[in-house]
Backbone as JSON, one array per atom type, in Angstrom:
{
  "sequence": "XXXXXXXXXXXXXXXXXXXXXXXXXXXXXXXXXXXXXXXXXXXXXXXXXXXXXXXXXXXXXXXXXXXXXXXXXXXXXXXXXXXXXXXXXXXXXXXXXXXXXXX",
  "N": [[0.85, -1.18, 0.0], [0.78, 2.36, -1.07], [1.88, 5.1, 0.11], [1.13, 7.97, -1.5], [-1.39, 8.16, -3.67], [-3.17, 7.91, -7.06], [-5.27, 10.8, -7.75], [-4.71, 11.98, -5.13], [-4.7, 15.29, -3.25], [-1.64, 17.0, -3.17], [1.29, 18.88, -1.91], [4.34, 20.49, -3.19], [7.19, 20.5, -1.79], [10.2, 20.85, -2.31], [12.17, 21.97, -4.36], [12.08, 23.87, -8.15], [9.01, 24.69, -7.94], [8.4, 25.11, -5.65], [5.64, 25.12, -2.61], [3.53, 25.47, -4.6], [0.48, 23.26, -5.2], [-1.12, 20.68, -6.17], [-3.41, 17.64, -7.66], [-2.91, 14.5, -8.0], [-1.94, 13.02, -11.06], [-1.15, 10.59, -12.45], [1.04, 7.92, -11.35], [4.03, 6.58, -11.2], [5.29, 3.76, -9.27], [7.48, 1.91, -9.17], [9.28, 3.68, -10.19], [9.64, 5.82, -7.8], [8.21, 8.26, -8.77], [5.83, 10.97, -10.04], [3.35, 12.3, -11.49], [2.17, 15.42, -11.09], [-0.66, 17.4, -11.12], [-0.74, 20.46, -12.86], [2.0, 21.15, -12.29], [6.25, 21.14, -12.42], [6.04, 21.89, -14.97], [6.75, 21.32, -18.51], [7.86, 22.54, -21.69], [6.83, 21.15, -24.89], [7.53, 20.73, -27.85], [4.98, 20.12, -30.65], [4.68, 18.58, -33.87], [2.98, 19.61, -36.89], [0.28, 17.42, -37.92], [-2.36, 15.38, -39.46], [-4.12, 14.5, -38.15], [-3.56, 16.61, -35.72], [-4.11, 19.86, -37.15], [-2.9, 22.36, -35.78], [-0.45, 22.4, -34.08], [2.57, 23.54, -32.89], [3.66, 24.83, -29.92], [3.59, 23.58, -26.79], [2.46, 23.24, -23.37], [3.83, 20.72, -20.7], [2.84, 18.46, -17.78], [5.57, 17.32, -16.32], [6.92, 14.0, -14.72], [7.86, 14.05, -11.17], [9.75, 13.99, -8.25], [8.59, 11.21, -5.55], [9.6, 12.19, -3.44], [9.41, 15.01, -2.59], [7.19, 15.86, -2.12], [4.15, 16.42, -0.3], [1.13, 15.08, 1.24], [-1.92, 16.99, 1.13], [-4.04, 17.43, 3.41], [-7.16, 16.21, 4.13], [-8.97, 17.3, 6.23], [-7.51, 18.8, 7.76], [-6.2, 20.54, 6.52], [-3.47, 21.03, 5.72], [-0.23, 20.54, 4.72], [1.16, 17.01, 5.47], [2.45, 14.11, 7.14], [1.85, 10.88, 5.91], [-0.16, 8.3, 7.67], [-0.43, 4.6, 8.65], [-3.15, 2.39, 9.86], [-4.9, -0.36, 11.47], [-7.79, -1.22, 11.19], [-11.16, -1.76, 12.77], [-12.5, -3.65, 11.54], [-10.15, -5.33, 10.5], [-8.78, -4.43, 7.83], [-6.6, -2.53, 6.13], [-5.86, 1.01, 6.88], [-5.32, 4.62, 5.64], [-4.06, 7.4, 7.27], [-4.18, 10.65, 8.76], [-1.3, 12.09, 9.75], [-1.46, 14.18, 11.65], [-3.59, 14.84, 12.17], [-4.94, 12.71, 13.05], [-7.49, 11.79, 11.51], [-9.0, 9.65, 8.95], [-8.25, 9.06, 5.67]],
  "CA": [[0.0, 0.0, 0.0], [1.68, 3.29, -1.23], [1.15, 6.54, 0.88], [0.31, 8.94, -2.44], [-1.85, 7.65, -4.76], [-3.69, 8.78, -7.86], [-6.11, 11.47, -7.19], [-4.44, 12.89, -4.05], [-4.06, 16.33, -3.32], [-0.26, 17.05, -2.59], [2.2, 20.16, -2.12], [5.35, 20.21, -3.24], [7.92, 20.97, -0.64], [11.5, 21.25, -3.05], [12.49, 22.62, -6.46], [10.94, 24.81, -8.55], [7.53, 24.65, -8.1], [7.55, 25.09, -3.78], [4.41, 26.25, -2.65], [1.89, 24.34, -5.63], [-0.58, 22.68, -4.86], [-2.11, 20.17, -7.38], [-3.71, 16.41, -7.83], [-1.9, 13.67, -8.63], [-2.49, 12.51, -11.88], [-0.3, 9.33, -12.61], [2.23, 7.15, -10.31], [5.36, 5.26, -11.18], [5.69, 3.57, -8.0], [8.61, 1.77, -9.13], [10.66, 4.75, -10.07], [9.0, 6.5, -6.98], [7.97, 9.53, -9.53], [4.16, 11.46, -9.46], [3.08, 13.66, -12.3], [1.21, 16.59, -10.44], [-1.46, 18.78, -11.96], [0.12, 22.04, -12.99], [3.23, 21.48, -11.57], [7.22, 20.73, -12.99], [5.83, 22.3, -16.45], [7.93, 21.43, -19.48], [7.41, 22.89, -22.76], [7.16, 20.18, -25.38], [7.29, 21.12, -29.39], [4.4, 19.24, -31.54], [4.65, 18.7, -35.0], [1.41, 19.52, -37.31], [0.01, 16.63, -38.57], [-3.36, 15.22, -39.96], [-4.87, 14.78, -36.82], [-3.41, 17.7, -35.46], [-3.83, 20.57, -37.63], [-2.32, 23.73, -35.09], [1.01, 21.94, -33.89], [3.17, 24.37, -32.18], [4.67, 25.0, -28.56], [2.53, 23.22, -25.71], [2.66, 23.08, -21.65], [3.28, 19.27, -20.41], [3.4, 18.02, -16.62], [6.63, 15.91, -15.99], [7.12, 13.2, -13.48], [8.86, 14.8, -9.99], [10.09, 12.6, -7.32], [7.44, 11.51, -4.31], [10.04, 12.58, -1.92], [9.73, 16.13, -2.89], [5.68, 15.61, -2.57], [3.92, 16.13, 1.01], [-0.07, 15.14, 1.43], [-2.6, 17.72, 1.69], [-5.32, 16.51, 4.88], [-8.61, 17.59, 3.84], [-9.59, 17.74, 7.06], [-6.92, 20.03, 8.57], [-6.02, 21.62, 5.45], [-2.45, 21.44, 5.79], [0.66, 19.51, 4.24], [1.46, 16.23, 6.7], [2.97, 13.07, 6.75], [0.9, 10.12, 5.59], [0.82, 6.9, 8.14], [-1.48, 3.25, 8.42], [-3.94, 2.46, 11.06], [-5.56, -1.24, 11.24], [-9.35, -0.46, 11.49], [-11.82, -2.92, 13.32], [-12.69, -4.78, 10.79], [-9.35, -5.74, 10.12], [-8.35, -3.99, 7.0], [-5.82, -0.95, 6.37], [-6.11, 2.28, 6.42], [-4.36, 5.46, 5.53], [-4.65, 8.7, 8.2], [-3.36, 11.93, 8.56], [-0.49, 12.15, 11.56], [-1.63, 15.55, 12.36], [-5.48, 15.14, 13.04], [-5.21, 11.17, 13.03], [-8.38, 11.52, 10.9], [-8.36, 8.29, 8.29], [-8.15, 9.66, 4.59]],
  "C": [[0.89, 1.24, 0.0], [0.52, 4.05, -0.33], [0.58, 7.46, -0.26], [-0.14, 7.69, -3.36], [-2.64, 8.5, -5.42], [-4.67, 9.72, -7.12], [-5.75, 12.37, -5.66], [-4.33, 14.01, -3.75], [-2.54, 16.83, -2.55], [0.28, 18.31, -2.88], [3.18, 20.02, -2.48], [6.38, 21.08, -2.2], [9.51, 21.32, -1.27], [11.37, 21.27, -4.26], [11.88, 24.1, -6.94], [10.09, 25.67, -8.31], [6.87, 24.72, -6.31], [6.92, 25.38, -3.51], [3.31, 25.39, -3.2], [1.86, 23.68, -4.44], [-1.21, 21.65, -6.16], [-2.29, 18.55, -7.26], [-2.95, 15.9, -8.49], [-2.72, 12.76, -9.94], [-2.05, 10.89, -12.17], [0.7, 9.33, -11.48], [3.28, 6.32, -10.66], [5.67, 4.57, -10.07], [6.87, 2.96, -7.92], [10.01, 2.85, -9.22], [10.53, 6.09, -8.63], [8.96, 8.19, -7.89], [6.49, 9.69, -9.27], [4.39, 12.64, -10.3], [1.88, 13.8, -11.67], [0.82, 17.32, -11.66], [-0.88, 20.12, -11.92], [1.43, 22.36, -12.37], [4.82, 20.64, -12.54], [6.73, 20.43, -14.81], [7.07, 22.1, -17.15], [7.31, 22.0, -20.63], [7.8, 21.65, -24.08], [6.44, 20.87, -27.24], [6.42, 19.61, -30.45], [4.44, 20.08, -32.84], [3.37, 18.97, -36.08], [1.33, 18.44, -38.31], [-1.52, 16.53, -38.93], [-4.4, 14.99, -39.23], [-5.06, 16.26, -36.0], [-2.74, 18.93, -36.03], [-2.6, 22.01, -37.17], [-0.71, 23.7, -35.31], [1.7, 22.99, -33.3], [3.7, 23.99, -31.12], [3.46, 24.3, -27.48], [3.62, 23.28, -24.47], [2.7, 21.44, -21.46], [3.79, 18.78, -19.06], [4.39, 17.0, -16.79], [6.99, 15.47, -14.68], [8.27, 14.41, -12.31], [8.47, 13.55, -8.94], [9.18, 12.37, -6.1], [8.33, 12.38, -2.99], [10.09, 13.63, -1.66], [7.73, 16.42, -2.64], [5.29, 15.48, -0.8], [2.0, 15.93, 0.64], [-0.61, 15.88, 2.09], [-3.72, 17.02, 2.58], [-6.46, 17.68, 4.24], [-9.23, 18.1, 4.98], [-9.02, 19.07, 8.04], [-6.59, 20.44, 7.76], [-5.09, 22.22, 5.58], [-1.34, 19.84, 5.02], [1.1, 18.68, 5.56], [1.6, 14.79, 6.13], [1.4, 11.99, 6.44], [0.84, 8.31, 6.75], [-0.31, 6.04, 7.62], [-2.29, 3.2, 9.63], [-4.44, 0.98, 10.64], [-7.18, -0.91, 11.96], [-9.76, -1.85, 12.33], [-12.21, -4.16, 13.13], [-11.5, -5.66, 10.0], [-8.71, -5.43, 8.97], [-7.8, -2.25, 7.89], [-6.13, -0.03, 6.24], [-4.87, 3.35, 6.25], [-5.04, 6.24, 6.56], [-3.26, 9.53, 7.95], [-2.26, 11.95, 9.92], [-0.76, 13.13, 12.26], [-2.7, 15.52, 13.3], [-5.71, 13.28, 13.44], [-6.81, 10.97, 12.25], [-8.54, 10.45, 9.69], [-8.86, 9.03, 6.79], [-9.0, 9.07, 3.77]]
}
């Protein structure tokens, strides 16, 4: 069980981009990478083809490392570590370490 997964909302804490804020769109979990929404922008040159008439200069999120990546808590509405909790019924959970609220 990874701590970020798709759909998360996460901050980034080094590089660039410190400060954002954005959902996680994709996960490499083997290379521990995480392309974030609007964040570690590259500019990537398309060619015009028959599909795509325009072609030009585009914006494209690129992978950044999880370790650079903190989880936003929806409930306290702050960046915080991510831990596990075993619930009652015997399955895992994720929670927040701050509020211990379960994610």
């Amino acid at each position: 069980m990874d701590k970020l997964k798709i759909g998360d909302i996460v901050q980034v804490n080094k590089g660039k981009d410190v400060g954002k804020k954005g959902k996680i769109l994709k996960v490499a979990a083997g290379k521990k990478r995480a392309v974030v929404e609007g964040v570690n922008m590259l500019k990537q040159f398309k060619r015009r083809t028959q599909q795509d008439q325009q072609g030009g200069v585009i914006a494209v999120e690129a992978a950044i490392s999880m370790a650079n990546l903190m989880f936003v808590c929806k409930h306290c509405s702050r960046p915080t570590r991510v831990g596990f909790m075993k619930l009652q019924d015997g399955t895992k959970s994720r929670i927040c370490k701050s509020c211990k609220e379960a994610i």
